[in-house]
C-alpha positions, -999 to +999 in steps of 0.1 A: +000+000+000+017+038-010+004+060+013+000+097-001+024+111+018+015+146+011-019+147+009-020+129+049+010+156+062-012+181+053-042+169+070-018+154+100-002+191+103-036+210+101-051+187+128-022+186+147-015+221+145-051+225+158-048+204+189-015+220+198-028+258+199-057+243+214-024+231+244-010+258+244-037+289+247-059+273+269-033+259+297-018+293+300-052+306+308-058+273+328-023+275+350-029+309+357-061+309+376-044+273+389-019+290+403-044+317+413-068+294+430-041+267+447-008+280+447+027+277+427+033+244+450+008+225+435+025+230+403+056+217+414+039+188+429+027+175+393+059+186+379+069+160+404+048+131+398+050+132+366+089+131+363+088+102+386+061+082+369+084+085+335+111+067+354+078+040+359+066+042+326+102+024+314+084-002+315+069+002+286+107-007+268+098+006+237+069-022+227+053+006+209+084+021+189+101-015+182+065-029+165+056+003+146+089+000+129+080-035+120+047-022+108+062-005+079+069-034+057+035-052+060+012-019+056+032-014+024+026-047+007-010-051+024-003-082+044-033-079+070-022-111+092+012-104+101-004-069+110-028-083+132-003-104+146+018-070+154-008-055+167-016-090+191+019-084+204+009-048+215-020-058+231-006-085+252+027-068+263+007-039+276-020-053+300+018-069+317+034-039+314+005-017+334+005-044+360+040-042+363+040+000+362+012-004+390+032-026+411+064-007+413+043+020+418+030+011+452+063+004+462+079+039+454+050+053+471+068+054+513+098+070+494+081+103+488+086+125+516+123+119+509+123+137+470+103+167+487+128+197+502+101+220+509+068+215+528+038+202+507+004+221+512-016+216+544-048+204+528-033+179+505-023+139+509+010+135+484+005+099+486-030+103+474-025+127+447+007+098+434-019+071+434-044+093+414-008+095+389-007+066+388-040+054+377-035+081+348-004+061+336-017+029+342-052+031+324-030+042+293-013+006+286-048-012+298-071+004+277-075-006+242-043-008+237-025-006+199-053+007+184-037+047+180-007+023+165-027+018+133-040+053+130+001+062+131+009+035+105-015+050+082-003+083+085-038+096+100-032+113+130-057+137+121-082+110+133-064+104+169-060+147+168-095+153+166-104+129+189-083+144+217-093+181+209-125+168+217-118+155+251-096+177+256-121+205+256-142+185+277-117+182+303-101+217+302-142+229+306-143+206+332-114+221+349-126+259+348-153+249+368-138+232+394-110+256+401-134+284+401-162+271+417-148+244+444-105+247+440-099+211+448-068+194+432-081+157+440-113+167+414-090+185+388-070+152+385-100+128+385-112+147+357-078+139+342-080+104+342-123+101+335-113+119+295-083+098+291-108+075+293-132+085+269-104+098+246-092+060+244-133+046+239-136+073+211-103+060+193-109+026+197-147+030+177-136+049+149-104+028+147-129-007+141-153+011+124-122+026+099-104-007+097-124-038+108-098-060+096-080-053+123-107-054+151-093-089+160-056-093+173-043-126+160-016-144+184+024-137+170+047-160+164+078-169+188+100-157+164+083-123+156+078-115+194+117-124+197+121-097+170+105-072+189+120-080+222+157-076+205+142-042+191+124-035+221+156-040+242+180-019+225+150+009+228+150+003+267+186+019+266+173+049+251+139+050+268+167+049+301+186+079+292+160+102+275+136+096+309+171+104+330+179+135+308+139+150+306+127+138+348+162+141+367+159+183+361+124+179+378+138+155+406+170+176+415+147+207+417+126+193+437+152+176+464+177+207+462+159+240+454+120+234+465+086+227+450+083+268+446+113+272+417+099+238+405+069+255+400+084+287+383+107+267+362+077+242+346+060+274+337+092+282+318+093+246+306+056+247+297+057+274+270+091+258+257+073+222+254+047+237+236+066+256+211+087+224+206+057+200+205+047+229+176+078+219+157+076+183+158+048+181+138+065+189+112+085+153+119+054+136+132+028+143+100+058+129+079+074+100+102+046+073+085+053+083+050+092+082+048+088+048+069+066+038+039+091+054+012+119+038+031+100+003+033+091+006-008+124+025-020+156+019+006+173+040+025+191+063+004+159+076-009+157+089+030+190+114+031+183+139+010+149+139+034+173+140+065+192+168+050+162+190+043+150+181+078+180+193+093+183+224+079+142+232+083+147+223+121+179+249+121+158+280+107+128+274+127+149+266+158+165+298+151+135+320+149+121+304+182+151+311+204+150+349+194+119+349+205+123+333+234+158+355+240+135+382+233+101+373+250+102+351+279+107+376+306+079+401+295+053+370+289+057+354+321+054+388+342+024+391+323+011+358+325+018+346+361+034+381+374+066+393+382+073+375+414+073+341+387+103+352+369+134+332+372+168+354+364+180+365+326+210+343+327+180+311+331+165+321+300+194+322+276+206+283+291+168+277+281+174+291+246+210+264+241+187+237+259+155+243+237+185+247+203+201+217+209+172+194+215+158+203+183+187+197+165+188+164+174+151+156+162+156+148+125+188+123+140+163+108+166+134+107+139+158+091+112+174+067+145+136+053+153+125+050+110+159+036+103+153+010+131+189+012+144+185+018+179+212-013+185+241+005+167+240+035+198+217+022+227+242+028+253+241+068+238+213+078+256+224+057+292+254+074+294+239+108+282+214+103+311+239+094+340+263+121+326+234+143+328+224+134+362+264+132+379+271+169+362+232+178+377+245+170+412+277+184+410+266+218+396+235+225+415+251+227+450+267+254+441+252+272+410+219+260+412+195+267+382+223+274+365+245+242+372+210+221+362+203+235+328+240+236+321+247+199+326+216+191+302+235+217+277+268+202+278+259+165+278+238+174+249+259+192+228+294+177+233+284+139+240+250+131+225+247+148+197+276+135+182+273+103+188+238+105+174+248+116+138+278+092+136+245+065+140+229+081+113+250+101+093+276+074+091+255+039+103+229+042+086+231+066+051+268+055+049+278+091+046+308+113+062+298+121+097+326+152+101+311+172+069+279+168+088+292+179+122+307+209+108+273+215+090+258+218+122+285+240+139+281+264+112+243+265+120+249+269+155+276+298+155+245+314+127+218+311+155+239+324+178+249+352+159+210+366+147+196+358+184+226+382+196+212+407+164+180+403+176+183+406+211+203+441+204+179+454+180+150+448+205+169+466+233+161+499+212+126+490+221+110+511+250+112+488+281+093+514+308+059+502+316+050+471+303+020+465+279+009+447+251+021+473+221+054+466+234+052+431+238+036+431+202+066+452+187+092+430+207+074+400+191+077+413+157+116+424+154+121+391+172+107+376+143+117+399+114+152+399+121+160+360+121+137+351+091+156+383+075+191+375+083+188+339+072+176+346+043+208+367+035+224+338+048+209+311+031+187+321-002+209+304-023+214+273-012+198+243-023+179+235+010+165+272+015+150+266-020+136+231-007+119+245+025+102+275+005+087+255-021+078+224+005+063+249+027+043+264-001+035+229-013+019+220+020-001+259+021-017+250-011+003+281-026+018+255-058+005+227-069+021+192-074 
């Protein structure tokens, strides 16, 4: 089966697009009158859980990644039984993984007064607020579980996007209410876990209803679940590292610093999630199609892709950190107020943290299509302990600073390179070093227009704040990257690429 690639990454990107301004406008509204309502603390307390339920959620070992990979191959020639087969081995690794996640759970749970450093609110039990966690993760692997994996395969995520902006403006509605009418955290995250709910129901119709062939799971064979487990293994490794690198941050906060600049820093971390979660659906609306391309035409047909990718991630990277150079101080003081802000030096480690993380998506997207997870798995282990070791060093004695700085380094000096000698040179055969110095010379450009920008919006007025100035901030923030990198860039071959691709998926030329 060819998917049409195009015609589904437009539809994926519209829906997706969609459902994240949907995330992002209405949780700024909703953490402010959160924060309004119950205090910063409580936002540091599910900043909490939820780094400490992704350590849990390990569990999972990649069942999900390892199988859609295999996926590929049998969507693209139409064989229906070894799908079903796939899809069986989905199914019955997940009702033992949530038991397994529930389990380890309830042990972890007399080990919680020891992660907090600060007192947790009076009206509160921590240990019922983890168990209500919990159930959130759990439910996830026990309800209906692999049917989003064939909406994915297909390349329609628009299906699984409007699905969730559905519940999820039940369940943001839901939320108003409560915090206005009767503030009560225990409610806010039982209405949480009663959507997930129905998010997974609604899937699971349209999903049989879409493709009945697949309503029935068919048992695998020993040999394809041995597949899996192999893939599934060398996954673990990376599922290890990339939960060390994304929850240890929250963790070391929390045990060094408090629940309070836990809370202040995931409001930070919020609006830099959302912006990146933006971004990747670029990769995501895509990821099915070049599995399929690969699966139909090999993997060279892939690089020029992963060289377009690349350079797209760079320019859009590049606009986003001068806006964030630019922006994040005034938009928090308006948002949350002053008394939220972390200090100046914070946001510019945010802007190398958010930079370097998204130059590593079209390697990790290439890494998970390319199925070659084996060839670096210890990568992200040692990126995670590195991480965590530099975390506990630094933070005694530079705090905020020492925490984003160890991500930073251990991104940029040891992962990142590593990552692309997988790719670049593992996988596409190619010369790693004329890659590397690619993205150097991308970096010292980002650098370079974020410091333009940052001067050019110092000329702005910075008395009173208000919107106008926020607005004209917003605008030479923008203006002044897309400008500079197109003096930069115009005439290169990738430039070219992203303008007509970008036009291709407005509708503004045809083909």
């Amino acid at each position: 089966m060819k998917l049409n690639v195009v015609e589904n990454a437009k539809r994926n990107m519209f829906w997706g697009a969609a459902k994240k301004v949907w995330q992002i406008v209405i949780p700024f509204v909703l953490r402010s009158v959160f924060i309004r309502q119950l205090g910063i603390k409580y936002v540091g307390l599910g900043g909490l859980f939820s780094s400490l339920l992704s350590f849990l959620n390990l569990a999972e070992m990649g069942i999900s990644s390892a199988v859609l990979y295999f996926l590929y191959q049998p969507v693209a020639e139409n064989d229906e039984e070894t799908i079903r087969k796939l899809l069986g081995v989905i199914k019955n690794a997940y009702r033992w993984i949530g038991f397994l996640i529930f389990g380890a759970g309830l042990a972890l749970m007399p080990l919680l007064h020891l992660l907090i450093s600060e007192e947790v609110p009076a009206d509160v039990n921590i240990y019922v607020l983890y168990l209500l966690n919990l159930l959130e993760t759990v439910l996830s692997y026990w309800l209906f579980a692999g049917k989003s994996t064939v909406l994915e395969v297909h390349q329609r995520n628009d299906i699984s996007n409007r699905i969730y902006l559905i519940t999820l403006t039940i369940r943001y509605g839901l939320q108003f209410a409560i915090l206005l009418l009767l503030p009560n955290y225990y409610i806010y995250l039982i209405i949480i876990i009663l959507t997930q709910v129905l998010e997974k129901i609604f899937i699971a119709f349209i999903v049989d209803q879409k493709y009945p062939r697949y309503r029935t799971a068919l048992p695998a064979s020993r040999e394809m679940k041995r597949k899996v487990s192999q893939k599934a293994g060398s996954l673990l490794f990376h599922r290890i590292g990339n939960v060390i690198v994304n929850s240890a941050d929250a963790l070391v906060i929390t045990g060094f610093l408090g629940l309070s600049i836990l809370g202040k820093y995931q409001n930070y971390l919020q609006i830099m999630m959302a912006v990146s979660g933006i971004i990747g659906l670029i990769n995501a609306s895509c990821y099915a199609g070049i599995g399929n391309t690969m699966a139909r035409e090999g993997i060279g047909a892939a690089y020029r892709s992963f060289e377009h990718d690349t350079f797209l991630e760079f320019c859009i990277s590049t606009v986003c950190c001068c806006c964030f150079l630019n922006l994040y101080q005034p938009f928090i003081a308006f948002w949350v107020g002053a008394d939220m802000l972390l200090e100046d030096g914070v946001v510019i480690l945010l802007c190398l943290y958010f930079y370097f993380d998204r130059l590593m998506a079209p390697g990790n997207m290439f890494e998970n299509i390319g199925g070659v997870w084996n060839k670096d798995k210890y990568r992200p282990f040692m990126e995670g302990f590195l991480n965590l070791g530099i975390n506990l060093l630094l933070v005694q004695f530079a705090g905020m600073y020492g925490i984003l700085l160890s991500t930073i380094l251990s991104k940029a000096l040891f992962s990142m390179p590593w990552l692309y000698h997988t790719v670049v040179g593992g996988l596409f055969k190619k010369n790693t070093a004329i890659h590397m110095r690619k993205l150097l010379q991308y970096t010292i450009s980002t650098v370079s227009i974020c410091a333009a920008s940052y001067f050019v919006c110092r000329i702005v007025p910075s008395g009173n704040f208000s919107l106008i100035n926020l607005f004209v901030k917003a605008l030479v923030s923008g203006v002044v990257p897309i400008s500079l990198l197109y003096i930069l860039y115009h005439r290169c071959g990738e430039w070219q690429w992203m303008v007509w691709h970008i036009s291709r998926l407005l509708h503004l030329r045809g083909g």
